[in-house]
N, CA, C and O of each residue as an XYZ file, in Angstrom:
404
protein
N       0.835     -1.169      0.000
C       0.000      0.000      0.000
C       0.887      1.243      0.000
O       1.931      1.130      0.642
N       0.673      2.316     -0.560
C       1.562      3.244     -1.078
C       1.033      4.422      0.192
O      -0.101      4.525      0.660
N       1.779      4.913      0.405
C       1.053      6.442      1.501
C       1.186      7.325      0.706
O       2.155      7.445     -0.044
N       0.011      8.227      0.776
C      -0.507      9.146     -0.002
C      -0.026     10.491      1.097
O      -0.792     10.861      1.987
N       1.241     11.087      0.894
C       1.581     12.306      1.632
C       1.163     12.814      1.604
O       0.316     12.853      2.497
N       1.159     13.688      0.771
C       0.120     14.804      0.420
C      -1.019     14.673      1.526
O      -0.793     15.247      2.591
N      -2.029     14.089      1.411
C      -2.994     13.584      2.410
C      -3.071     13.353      3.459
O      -4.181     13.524      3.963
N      -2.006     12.874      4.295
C      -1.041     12.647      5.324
C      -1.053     13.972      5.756
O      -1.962     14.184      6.559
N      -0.241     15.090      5.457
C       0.135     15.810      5.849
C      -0.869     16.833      5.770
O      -0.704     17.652      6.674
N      -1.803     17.082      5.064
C      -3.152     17.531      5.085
C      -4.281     17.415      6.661
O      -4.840     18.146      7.479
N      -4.121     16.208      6.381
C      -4.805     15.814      7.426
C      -4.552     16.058      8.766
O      -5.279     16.396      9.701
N      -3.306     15.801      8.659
C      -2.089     16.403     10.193
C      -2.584     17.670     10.560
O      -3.129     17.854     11.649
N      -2.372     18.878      9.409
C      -2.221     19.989      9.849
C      -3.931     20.918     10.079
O      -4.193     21.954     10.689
N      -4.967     19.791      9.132
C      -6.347     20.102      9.905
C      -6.762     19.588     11.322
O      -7.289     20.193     12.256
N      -6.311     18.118     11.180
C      -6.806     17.948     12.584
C      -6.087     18.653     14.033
O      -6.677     18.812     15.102
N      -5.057     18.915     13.816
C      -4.336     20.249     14.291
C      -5.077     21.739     14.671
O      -4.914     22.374     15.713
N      -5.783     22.037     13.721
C      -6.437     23.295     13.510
C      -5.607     24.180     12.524
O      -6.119     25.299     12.489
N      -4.723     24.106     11.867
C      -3.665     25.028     11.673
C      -3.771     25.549     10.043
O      -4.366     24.937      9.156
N      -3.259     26.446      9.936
C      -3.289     26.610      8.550
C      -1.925     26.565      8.523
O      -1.065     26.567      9.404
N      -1.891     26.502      6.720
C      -0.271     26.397      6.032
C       0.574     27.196      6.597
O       1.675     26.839      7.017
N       0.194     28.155      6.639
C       1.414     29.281      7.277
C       1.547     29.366      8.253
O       2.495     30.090      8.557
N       0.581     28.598      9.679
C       0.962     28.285     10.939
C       1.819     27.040     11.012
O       2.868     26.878     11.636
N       1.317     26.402     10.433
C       2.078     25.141      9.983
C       3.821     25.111     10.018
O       4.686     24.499     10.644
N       3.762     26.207      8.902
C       5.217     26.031      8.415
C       6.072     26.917      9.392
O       7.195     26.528      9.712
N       5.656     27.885      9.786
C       5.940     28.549     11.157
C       6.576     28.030     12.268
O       7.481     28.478     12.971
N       5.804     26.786     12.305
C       5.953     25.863     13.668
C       7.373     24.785     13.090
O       8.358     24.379     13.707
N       6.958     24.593     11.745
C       8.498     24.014     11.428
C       9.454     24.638     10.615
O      10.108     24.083      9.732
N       9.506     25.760     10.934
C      10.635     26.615      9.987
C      10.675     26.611      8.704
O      11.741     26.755      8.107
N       9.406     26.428      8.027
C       9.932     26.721      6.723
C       8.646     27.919      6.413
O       8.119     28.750      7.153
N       8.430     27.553      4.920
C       7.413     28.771      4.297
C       6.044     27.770      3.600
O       6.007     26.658      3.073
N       5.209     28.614      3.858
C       3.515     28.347      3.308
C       3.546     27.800      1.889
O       2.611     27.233      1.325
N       4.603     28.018      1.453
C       4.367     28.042      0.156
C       4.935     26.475      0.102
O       4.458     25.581     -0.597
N       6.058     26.358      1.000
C       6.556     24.567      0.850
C       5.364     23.347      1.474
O       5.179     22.168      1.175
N       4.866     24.039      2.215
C       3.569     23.328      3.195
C       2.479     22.696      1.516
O       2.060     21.612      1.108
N       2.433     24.313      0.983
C       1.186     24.248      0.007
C       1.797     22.983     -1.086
O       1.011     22.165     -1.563
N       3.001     22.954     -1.343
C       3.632     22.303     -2.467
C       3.711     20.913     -2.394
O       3.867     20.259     -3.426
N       3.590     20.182     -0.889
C       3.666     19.294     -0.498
C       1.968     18.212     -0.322
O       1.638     17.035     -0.462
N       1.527     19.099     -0.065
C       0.082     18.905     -0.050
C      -0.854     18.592     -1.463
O      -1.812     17.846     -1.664
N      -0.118     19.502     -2.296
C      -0.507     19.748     -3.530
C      -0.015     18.217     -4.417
O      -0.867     17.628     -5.083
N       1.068     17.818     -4.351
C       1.934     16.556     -4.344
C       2.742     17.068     -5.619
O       2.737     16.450     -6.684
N       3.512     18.385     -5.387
C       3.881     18.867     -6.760
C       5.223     18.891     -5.882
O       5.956     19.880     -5.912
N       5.447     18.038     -5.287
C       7.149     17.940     -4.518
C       6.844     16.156     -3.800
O       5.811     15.512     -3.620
N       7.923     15.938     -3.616
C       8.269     14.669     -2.912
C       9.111     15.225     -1.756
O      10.201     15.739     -2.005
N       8.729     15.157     -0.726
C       9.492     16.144      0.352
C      10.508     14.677      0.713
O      10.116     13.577      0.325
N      11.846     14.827      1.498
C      12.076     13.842      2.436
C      11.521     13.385      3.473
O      10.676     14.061      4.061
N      11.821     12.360      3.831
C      11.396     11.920      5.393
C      11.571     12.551      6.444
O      10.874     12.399      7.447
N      12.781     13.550      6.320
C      12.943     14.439      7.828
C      11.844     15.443      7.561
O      11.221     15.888      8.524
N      11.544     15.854      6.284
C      11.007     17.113      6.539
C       9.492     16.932      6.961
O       8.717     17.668      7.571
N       9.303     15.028      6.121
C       7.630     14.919      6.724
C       7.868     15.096      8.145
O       7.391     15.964      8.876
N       8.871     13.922      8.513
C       8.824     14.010     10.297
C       8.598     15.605     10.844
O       7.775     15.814     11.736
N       9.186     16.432     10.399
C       9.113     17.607     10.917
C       8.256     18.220     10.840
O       7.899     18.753     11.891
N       7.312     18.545      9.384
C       6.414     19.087      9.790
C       5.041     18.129     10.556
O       4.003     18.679     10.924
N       5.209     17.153     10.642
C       3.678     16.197     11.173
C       4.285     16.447     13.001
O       3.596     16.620     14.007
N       5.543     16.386     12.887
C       5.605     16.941     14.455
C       5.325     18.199     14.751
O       4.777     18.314     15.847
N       5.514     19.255     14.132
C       5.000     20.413     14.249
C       3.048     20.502     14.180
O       2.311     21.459     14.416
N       2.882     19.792     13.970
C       1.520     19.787     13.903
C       1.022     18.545     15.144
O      -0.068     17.972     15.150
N       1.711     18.420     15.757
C       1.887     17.550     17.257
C       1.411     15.929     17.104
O       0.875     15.184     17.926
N       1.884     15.675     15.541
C       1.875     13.773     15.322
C       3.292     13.547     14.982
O       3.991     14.375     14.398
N       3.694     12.336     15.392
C       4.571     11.346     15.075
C       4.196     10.667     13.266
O       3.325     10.944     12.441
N       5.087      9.924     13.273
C       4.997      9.084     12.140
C       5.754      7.857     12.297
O       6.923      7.736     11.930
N       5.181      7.102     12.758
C       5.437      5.631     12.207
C       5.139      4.143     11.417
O       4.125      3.497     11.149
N       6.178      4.022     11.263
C       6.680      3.314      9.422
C       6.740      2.251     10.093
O       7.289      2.127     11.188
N       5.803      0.866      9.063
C       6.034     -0.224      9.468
C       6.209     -1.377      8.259
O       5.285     -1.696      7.510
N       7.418     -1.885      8.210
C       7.630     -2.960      7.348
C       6.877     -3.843      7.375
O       6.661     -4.620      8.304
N       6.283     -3.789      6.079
C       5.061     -5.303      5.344
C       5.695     -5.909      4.714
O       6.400     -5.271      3.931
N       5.796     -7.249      4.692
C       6.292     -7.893      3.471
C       5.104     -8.553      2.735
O       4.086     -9.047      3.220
N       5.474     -8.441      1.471
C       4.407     -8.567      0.302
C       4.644     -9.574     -0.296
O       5.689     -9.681     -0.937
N       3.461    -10.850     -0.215
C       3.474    -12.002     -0.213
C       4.267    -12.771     -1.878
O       4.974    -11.884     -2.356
N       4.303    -13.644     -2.490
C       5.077    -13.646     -3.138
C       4.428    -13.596     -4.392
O       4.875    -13.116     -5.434
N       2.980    -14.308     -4.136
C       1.774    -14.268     -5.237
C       1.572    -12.707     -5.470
O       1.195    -12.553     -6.632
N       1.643    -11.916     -5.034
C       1.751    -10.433     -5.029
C       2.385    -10.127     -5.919
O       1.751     -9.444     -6.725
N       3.844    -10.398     -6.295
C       5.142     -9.738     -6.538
C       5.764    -10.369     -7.455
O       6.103     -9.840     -8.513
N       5.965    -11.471     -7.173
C       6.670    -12.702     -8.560
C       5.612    -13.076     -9.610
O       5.953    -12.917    -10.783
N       4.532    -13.491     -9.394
C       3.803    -14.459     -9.975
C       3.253    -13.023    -10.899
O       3.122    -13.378    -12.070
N       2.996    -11.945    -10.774
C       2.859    -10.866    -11.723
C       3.917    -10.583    -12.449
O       3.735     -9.810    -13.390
N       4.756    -10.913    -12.307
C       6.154    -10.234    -13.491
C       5.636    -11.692    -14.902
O       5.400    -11.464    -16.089
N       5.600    -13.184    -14.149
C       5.349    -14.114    -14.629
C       4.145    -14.477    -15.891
O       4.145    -15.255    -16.845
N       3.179    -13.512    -15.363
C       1.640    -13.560    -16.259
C       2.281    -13.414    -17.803
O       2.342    -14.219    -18.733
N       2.711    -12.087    -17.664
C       2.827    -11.892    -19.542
C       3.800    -12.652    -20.389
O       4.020    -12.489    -21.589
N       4.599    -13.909    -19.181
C       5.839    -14.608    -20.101
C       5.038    -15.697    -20.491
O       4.892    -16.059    -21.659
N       4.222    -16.516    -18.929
C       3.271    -17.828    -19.805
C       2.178    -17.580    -20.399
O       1.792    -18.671    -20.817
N       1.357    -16.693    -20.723
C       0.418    -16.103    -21.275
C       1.036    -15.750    -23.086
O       0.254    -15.744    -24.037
N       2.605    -15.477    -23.230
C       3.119    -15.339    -24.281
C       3.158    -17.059    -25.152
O       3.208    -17.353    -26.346
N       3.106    -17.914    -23.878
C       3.691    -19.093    -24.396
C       2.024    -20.101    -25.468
O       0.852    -19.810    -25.705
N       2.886    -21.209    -25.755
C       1.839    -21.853    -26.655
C       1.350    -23.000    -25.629
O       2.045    -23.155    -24.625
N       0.444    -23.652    -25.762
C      -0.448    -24.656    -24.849
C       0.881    -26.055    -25.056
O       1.134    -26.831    -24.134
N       1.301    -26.092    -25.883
C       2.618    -27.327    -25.659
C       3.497    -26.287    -24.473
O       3.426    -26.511    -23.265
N       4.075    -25.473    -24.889
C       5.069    -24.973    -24.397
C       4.616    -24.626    -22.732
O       5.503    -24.373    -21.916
N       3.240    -24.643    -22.353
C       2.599    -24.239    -21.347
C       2.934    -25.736    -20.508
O       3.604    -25.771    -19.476
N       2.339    -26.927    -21.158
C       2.568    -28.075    -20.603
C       3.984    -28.837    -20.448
O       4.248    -29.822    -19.758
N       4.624    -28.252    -21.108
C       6.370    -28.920    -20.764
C       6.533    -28.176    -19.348
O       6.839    -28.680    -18.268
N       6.231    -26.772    -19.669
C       6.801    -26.393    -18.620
C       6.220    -26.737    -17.030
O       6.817    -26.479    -15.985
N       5.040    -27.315    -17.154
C       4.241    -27.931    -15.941
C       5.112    -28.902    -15.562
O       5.835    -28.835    -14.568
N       5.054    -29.890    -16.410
C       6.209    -30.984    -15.963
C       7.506    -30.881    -16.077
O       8.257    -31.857    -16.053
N       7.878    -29.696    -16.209
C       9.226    -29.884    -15.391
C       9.313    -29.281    -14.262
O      10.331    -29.401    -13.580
N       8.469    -28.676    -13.942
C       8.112    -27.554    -12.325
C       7.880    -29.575    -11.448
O       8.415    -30.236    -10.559
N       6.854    -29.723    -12.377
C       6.334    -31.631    -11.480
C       7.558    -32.118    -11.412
O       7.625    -32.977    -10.533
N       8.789    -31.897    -12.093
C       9.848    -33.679    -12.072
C      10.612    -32.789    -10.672
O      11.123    -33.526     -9.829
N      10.686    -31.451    -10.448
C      11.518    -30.634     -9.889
C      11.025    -30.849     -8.257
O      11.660    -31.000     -7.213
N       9.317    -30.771     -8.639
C       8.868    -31.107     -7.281
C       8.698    -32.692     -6.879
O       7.619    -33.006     -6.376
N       9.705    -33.720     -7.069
C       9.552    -34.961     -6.877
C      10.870    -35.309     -6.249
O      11.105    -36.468     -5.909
């Protein structure tokens, strides 16, 4: 699942009460970087999210998912056996079968 910053940091600085330029106030920068970030017309770093979502009195924490394998492999895979022919589909079954014996 992808985090949507922009949104993130939106959300931070309403449920806060704050506007952009209190916002950026509280973390040293300018309204206009607050607005740019929000807007998603920047990719800020990680310190600067940390900084401003702390300035707006939240934390941020990041938690490693690992993404199962049917997820991740078996999609790169679709468009190679899907390329292949119904022989070429079935060799390759049995040799995945002699491999698993």
């Amino acid at each position: 699942m992808k985090t949507d910053l922009p949104a993130l940091l939106r959300t931070a600085r309403l449920r806060a009460g704050l506007s952009q330029r209190a916002l950026a106030a509280r973390a040293g920068t300018t309204q206009s970087v607050v607005a740019r970030i929000e807007l998603g017309e920047v990719s800020p770093t990680w310190g600067t999210i940390e900084r401003l979502l702390g300035a707006a009195g939240f934390g941020l924490d990041v938690v490693l998912v690992e993404i199962p394998a049917v997820d991740s492999l078996m999609r790169a895979e679709i468009s190679r056996i899907r390329a292949l022919t119904p022989e070429e589909r079935l060799a390759e079954v049995r040799q995945a079968d002699l491999k698993l014996r």
